[in-house]
C-alpha positions as a printed NumPy array, in Angstrom:
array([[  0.   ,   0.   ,   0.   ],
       [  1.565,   3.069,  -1.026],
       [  1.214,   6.746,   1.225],
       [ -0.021,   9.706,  -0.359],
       [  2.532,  11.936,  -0.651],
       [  2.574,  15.75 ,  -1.38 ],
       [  6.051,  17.3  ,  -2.06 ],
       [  6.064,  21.256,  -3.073],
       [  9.408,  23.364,  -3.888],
       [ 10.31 ,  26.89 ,  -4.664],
       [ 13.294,  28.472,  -5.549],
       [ 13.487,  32.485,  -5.259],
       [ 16.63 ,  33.503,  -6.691],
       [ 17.82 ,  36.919,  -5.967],
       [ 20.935,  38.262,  -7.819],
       [ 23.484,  40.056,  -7.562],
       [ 23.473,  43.373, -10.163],
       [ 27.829,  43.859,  -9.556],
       [ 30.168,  41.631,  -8.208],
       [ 30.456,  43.945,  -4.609],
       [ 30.244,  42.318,  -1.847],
       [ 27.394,  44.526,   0.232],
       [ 27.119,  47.557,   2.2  ],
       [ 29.221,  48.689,   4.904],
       [ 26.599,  49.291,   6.911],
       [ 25.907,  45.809,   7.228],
       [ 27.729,  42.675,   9.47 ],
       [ 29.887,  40.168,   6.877],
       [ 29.434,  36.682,   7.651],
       [ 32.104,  34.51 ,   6.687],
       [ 33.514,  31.319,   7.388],
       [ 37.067,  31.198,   6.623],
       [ 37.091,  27.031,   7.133],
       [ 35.556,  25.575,   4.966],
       [ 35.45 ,  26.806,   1.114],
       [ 32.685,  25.603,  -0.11 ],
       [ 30.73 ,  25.682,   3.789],
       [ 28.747,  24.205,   5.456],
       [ 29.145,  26.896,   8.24 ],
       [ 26.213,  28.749,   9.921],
       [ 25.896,  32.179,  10.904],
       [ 23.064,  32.584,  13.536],
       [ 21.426,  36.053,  14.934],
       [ 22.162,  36.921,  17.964],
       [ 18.258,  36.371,  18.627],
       [ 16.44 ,  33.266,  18.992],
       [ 13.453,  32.294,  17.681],
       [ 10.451,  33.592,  19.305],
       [  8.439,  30.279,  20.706],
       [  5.692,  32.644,  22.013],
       [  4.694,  35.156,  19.589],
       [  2.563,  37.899,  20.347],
       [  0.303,  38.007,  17.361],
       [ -3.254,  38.465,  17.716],
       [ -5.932,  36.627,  16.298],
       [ -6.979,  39.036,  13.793],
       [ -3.686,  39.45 ,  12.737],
       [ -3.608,  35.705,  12.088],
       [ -6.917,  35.525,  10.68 ],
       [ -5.426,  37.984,   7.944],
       [ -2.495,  35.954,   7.532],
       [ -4.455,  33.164,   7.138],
       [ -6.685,  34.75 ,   4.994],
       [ -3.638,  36.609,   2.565],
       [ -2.595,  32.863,   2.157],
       [ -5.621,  32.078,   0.917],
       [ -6.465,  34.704,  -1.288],
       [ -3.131,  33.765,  -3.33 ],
       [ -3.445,  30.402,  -3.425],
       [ -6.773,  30.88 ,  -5.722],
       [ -5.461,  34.094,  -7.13 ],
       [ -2.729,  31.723,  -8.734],
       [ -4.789,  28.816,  -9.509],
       [ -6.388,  30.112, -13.085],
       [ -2.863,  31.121, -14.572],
       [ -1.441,  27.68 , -13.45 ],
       [ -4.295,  25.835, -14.52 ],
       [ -3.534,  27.991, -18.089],
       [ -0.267,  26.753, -18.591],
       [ -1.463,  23.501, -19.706],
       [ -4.561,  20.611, -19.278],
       [ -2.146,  18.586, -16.761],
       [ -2.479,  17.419, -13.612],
       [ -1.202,  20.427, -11.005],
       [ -0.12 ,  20.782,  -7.385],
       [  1.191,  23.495,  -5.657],
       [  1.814,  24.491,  -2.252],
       [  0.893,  28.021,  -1.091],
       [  1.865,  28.102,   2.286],
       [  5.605,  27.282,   1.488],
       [  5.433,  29.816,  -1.386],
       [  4.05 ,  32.161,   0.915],
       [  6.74 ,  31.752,   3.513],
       [ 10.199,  31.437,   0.699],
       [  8.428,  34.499,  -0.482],
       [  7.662,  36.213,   2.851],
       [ 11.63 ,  35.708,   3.623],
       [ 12.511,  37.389,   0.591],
       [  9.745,  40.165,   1.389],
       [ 11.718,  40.69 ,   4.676],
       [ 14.265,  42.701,   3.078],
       [ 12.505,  44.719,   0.221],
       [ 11.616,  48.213,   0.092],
       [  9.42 ,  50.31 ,  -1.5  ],
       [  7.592,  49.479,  -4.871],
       [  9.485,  46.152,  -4.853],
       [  7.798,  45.943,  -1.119],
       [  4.44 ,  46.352,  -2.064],
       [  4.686,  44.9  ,  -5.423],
       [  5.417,  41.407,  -3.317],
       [  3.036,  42.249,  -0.921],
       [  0.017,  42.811,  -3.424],
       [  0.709,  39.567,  -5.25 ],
       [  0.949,  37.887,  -1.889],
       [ -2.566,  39.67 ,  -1.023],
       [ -1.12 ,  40.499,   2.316],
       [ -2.344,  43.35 ,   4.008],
       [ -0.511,  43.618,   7.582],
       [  2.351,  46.021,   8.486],
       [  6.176,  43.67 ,   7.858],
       [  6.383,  42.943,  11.473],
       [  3.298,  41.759,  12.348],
       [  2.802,  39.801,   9.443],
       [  6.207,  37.757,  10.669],
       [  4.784,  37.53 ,  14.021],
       [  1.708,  36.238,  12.772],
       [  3.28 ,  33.612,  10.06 ],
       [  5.11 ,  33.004,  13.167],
       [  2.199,  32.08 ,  15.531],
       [  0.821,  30.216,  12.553],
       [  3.703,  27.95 ,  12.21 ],
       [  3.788,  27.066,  15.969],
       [  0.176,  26.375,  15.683],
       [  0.695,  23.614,  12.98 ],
       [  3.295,  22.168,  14.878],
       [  2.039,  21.769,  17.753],
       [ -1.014,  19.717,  16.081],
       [  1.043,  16.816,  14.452],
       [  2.65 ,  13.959,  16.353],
       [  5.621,  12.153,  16.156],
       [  4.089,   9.52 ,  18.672],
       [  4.177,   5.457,  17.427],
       [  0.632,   4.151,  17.148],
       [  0.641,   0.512,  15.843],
       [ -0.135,   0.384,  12.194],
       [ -1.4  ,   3.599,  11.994],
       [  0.196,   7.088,  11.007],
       [ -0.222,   9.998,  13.414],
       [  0.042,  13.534,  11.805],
       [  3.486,  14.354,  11.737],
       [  4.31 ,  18.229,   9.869],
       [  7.215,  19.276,   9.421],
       [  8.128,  22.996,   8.611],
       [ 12.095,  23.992,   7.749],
       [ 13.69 ,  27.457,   6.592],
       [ 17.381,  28.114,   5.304],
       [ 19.205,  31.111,   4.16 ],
       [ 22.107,  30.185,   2.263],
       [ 24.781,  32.922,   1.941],
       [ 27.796,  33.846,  -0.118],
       [ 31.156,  33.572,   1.999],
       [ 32.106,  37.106,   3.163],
       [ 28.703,  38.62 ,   1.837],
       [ 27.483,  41.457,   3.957],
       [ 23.623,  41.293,   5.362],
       [ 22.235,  43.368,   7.499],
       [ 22.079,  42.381,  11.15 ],
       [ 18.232,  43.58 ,  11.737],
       [ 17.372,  41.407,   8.179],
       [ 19.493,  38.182,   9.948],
       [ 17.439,  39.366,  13.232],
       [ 13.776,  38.866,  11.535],
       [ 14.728,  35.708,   9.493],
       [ 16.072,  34.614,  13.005],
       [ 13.286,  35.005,  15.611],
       [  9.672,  34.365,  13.429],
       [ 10.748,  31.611,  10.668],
       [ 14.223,  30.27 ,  12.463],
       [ 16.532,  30.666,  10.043],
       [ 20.11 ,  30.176,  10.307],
       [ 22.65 ,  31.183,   7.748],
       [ 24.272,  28.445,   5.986],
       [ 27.569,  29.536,   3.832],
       [ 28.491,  28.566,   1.15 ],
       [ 30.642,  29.839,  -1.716],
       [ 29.012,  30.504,  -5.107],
       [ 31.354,  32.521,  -6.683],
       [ 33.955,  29.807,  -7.199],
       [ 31.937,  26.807,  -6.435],
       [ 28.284,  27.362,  -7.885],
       [ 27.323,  23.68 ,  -8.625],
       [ 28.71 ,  22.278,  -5.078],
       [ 26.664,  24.974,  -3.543],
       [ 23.824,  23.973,  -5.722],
       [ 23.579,  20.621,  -5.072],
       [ 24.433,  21.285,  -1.067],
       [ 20.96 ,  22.859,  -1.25 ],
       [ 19.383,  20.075,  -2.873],
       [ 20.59 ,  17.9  ,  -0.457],
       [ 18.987,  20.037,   2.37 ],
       [ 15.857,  20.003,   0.495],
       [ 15.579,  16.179,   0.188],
       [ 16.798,  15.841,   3.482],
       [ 13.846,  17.758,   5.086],
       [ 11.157,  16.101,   2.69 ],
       [ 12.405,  12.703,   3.321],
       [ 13.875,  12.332,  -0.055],
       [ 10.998,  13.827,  -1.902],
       [ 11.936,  16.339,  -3.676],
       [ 14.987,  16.186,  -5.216],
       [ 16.642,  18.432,  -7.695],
       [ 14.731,  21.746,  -6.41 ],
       [ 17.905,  23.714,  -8.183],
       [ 17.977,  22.512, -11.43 ],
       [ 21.082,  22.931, -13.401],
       [ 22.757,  26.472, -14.144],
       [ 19.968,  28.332, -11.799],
       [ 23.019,  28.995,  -9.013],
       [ 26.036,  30.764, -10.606],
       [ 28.786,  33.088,  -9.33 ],
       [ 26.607,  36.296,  -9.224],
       [ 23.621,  34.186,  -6.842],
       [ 24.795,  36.156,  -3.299],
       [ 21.695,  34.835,  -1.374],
       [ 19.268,  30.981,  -1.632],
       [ 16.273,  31.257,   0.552],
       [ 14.378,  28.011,   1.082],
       [ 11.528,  26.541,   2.981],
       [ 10.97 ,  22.95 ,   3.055],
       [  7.485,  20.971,   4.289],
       [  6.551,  17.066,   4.262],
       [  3.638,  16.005,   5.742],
       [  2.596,  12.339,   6.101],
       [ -0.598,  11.474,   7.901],
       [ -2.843,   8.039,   7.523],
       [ -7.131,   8.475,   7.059],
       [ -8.853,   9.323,   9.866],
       [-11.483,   6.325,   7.662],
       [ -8.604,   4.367,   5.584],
       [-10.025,   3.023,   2.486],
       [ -9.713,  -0.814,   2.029],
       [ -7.421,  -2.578,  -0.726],
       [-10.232,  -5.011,  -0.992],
       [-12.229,  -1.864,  -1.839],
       [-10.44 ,  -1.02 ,  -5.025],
       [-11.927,  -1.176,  -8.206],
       [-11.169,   0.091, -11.783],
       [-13.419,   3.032, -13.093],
       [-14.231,   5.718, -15.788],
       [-12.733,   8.639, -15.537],
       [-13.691,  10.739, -17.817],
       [-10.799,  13.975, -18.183],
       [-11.717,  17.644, -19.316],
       [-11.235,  16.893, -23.15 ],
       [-14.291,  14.275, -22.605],
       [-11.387,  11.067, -22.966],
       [-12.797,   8.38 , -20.444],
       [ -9.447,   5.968, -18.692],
       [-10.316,   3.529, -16.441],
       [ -8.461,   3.425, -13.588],
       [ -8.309,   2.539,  -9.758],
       [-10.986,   4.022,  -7.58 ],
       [-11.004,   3.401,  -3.692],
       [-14.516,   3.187,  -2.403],
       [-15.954,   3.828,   1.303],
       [-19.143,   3.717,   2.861],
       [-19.135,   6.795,   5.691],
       [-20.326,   9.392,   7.215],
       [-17.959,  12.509,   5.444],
       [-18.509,  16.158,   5.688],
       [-20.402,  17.358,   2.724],
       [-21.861,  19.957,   0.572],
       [-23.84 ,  20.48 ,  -2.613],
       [-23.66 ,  23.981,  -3.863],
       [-24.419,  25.865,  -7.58 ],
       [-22.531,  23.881,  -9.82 ],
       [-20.299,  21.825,  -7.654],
       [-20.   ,  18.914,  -4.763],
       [-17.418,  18.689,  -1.868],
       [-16.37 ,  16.521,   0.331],
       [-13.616,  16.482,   3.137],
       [-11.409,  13.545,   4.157],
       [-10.338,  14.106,   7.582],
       [ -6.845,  12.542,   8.942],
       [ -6.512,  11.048,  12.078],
       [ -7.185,  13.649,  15.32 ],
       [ -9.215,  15.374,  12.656],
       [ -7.007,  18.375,  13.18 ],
       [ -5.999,  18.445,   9.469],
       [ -8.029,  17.153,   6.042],
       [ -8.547,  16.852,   2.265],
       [-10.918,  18.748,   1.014],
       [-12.018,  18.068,  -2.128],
       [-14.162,  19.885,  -4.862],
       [-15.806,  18.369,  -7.467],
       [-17.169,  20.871,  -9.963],
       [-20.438,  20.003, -12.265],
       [-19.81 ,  18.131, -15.245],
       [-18.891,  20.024, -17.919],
       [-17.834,  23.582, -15.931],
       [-14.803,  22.814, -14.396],
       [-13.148,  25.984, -16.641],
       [-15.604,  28.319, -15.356],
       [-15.613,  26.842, -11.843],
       [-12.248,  27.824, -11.787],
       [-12.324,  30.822, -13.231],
       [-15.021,  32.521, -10.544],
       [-13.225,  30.647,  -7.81 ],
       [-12.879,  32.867,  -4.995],
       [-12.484,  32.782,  -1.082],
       [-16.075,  33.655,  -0.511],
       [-16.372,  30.715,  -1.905],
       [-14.409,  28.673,  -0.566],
       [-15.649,  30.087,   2.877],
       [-19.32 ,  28.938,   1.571],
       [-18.021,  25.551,   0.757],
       [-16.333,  25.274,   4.744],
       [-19.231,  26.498,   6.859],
       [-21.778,  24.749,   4.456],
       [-19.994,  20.978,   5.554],
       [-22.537,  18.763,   7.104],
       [-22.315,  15.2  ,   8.073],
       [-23.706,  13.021,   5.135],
       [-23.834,   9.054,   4.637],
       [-21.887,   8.638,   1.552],
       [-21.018,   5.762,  -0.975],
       [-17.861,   7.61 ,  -2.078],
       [-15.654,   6.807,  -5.116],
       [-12.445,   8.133,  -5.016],
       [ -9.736,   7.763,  -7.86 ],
       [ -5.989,   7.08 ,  -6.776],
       [ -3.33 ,   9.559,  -8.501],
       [  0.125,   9.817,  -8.281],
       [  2.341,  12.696, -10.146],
       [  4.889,  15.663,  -9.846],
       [  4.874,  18.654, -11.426],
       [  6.5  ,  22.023, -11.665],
       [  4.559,  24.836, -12.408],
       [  5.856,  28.396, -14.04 ],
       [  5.914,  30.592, -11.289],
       [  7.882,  33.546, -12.681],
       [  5.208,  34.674, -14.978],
       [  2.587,  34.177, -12.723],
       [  4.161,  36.382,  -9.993],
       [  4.698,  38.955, -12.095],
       [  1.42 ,  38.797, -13.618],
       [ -0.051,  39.162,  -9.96 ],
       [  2.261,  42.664,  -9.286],
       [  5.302,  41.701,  -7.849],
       [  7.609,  42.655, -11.255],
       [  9.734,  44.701,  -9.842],
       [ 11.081,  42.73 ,  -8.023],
       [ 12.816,  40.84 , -10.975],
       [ 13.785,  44.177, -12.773],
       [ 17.638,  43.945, -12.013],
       [ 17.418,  48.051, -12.815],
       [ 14.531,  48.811, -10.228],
       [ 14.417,  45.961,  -7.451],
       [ 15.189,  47.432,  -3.981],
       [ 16.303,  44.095,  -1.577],
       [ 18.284,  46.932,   0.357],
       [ 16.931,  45.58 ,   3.716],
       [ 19.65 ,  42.655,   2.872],
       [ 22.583,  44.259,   2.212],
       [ 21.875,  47.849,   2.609],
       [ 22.503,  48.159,  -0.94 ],
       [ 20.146,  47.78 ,  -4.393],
       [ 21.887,  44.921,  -5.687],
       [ 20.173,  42.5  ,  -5.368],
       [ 16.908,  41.199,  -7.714],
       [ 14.855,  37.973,  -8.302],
       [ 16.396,  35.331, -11.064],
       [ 14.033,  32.821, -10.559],
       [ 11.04 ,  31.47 ,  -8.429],
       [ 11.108,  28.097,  -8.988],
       [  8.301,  25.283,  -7.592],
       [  8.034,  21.445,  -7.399],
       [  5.608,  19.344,  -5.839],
       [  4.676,  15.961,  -5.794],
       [  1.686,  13.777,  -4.867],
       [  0.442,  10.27 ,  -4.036],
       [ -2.917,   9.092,  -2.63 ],
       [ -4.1  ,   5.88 ,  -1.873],
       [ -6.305,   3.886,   0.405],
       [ -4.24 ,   4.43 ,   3.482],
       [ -3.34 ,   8.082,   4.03 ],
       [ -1.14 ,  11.057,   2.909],
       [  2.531,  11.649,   2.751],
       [  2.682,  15.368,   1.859],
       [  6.255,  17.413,   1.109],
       [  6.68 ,  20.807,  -0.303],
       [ 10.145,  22.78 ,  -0.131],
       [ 10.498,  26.213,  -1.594],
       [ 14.102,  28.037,  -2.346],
       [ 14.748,  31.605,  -3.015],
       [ 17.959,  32.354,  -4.649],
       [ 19.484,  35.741,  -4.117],
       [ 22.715,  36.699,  -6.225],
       [ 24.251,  38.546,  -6.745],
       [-17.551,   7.042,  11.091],
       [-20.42 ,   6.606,  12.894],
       [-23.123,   3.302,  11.292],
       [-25.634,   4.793,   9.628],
       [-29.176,   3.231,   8.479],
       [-30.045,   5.498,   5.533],
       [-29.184,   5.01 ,   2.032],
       [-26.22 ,   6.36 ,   1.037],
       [-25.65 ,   9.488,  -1.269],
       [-23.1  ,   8.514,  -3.961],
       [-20.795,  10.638,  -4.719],
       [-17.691,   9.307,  -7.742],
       [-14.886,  11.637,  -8.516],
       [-14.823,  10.405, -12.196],
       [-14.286,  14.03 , -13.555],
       [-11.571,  16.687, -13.171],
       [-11.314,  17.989,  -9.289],
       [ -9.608,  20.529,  -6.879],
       [ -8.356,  19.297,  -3.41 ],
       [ -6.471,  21.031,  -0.917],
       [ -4.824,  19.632,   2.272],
       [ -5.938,  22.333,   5.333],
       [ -5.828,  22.79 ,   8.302],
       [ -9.14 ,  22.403,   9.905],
       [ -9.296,  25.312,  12.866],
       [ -7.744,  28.314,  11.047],
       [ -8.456,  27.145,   7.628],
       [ -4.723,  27.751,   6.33 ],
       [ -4.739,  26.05 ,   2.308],
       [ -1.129,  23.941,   3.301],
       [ -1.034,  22.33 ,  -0.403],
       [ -3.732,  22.302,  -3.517],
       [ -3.94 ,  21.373,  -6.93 ],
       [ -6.12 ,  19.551,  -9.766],
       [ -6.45 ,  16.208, -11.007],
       [ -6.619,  15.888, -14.402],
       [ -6.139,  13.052, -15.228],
       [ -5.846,  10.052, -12.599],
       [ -3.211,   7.9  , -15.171],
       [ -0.755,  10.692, -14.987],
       [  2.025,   9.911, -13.212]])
């Protein structure tokens, strides 16, 4: 029986615009021992384990997470009729990082297509808050044949050797996301440096995602690699049985029908019928965290995308009711790596990518730094028993209850959304589209 597995990645490269090596204002970190390093430059601060964020203030960050997560759905879903997944919550966060140290129109730029509307500090507080929350709801605890929630969250800044950064930017990364500086040396050994980072990434998504830095997007101008890393594993809170299994139609958005292997379940699920769709959430065990899954009519998946909204979604959460259902659930298994460059700068944040006008001067104290690349990779497997989940995301500066009724059935044999959330504060961890259940 194979785990469903989730496994996101972004790089955000920022890039040096001369070969300098910072502003004097700031503190150099170096490591004079190893060349190609693997030493760590910490702030002086640690992180803050007891953040003083409100609720509103998390509500919004909650709610900014959201709001990009469908605001980047329709141009993904443009760039082709595959299967997609994504994660917005370790975009958010790479991004966020990278955020940290911009000014000005690059500042807002960032912040509009991350539809985030609190004030730099609190937002870190609250991101901060928000990623205590989620950790303090999975468990690492052995429970025979089963597979307790287990989340785990994981931020680097990879440096240039000698590269200046400012001490109040080190500070920030520091005390709300935990971020140590690794060094390395990327002006006279880009590819070890590159594949030091992969390493880290695979590492932290138990071998998931591998290859985040493809080749030639770290050379000697890259001054700066900020990454976040997630995996997530987690069994059904209602496994599906093997026994269960059965090959179906599927029928994809071009009208093509594949049969493939659906799991099937009798159960009481969390439901909702609204105008022109179906969902239905898949809770896993403690119920703290879930699938939710939308299913729009047949026929209007385009336009059910299209008008997508959080409204929406908030109609689709509230309106969840406990309903008998014979459900019908494909399994899928695929990777992909969506264009995120185009759709960033589509949403606002240009600038930042505009070697001539990007201001990352809350780095270095300089402007010379801009983006080079935002790259993302995820991966994901469902089956009958649970969810592995992974999602890592780099940015690159350089330079059941028995029930007597009939059953409502509901078959996912058309093209659907899902999203893994978390159930209290409704944060949108990973999401995508299924396509096409034979896609690997």
């Amino acid at each position: 029986m194979r785990p469903t597995l989730i496994c996101s990645c972004l790089l955000l490269a920022l890039v040096s615009a001369c070969g300098g090596s910072g502003g004097s204002t700031a503190a150099a970190i170096s490591d004079t021992n190893q060349p190609q390093a693997i030493g760590t430059a910490k702030s002086t601060l640690a992180r803050n384990v007891a953040p003083q964020a409100s609720d509103a203030d998390l509500a919004s960050a909650v709610a900014g997470n959201t709001e990009f997560a469908l605001k980047v759905l329709p141009s993904l879903d443009a760039q082709g009729d595959s299967n997609l997944v994504y994660s917005p919550y370790s975009l958010t966060l790479a991004l966020e990082m990278a955020a940290a140290g911009a000014k000005g129109d690059t500042l807002s730029g960032m912040e509009k297509a991350l539809s985030f509307q609190l004030q730099q500090s609190r937002l870190q507080t609250a991101l901060n808050r928000l990623d205590l929350l989620l950790a303090g709801k999975t468990s690492t605890a052995a429970k025979p044949n089963a597979q307790l929630p287990n989340l785990n969250i994981a931020n680097a800044l990879w440096a240039q050797q000698g590269y200046s950064l400012q001490g109040s930017y080190l500070d920030a990364l520091g005390v709300n996301f935990g971020a140590a500086v690794n060094l390395l040396d990327f002006v006279k050994a880009a590819e070890p440096s590159r594949l030091t980072i992969n390493n880290w990434v695979a590492d932290q998504t138990q071998q998931k995602i591998k290859d985040l830095l493809p080749a030639n997007s770290v050379s000697n101008m890259t001054r700066v690699v900020l990454t976040n890393a997630i995996w997530f594993k987690s069994d059904w809170a209602l496994p599906f049985t093997k026994e269960g299994t059965k090959n179906q139609d599927f029928t994809d958005r071009k009208g093509s029908v594949k049969n493939v292997p659906f799991m099937n379940q009798t159960a009481n699920f969390p439901y909702v019928q609204g105008k022109g769709y179906q969902a239905v959430e898949l809770p896993y065990m403690d119920n703290k965290l879930a699938m939710l899954v939308v299913v729009p009519d047949a026929g209007k998946f385009d336009s059910f995308v299209q008008g997508l909204s959080s409204n929406t979604l908030a109609d689709i959460t509230t309106g969840l009711k406990d309903q008998y259902l014979a459900l019908g659930m494909p399994k899928f298994n695929f990777s992909a790596s969506p264009d995120m460059n185009s759709t960033l700068t589509n949403l606002g944040m240009g600038i930042a990518f505009d070697a001539a006008r990007a201001d990352f001067s809350g780095l270095t104290g300089n402007r010379d730094l801009s983006i080079s690349g935002v790259l993302h990779k995820a991966y994901i497997n469902v089956d009958e028993k649970g969810t592995e989940a992974a999602a890592a995301t780099g940015v690159v500066i350089g330079t059941t209850s028995i029930n007597v009724t009939q059953p409502l059935k509901l078959t996912l044999d058309r093209p659907f959304l899902f999203m893994i959330r978390d159930r209290q504060t409704g944060l949108v961890i990973f999401m995508g589209k299924l396509m096409n259940p034979a896609a690997s």
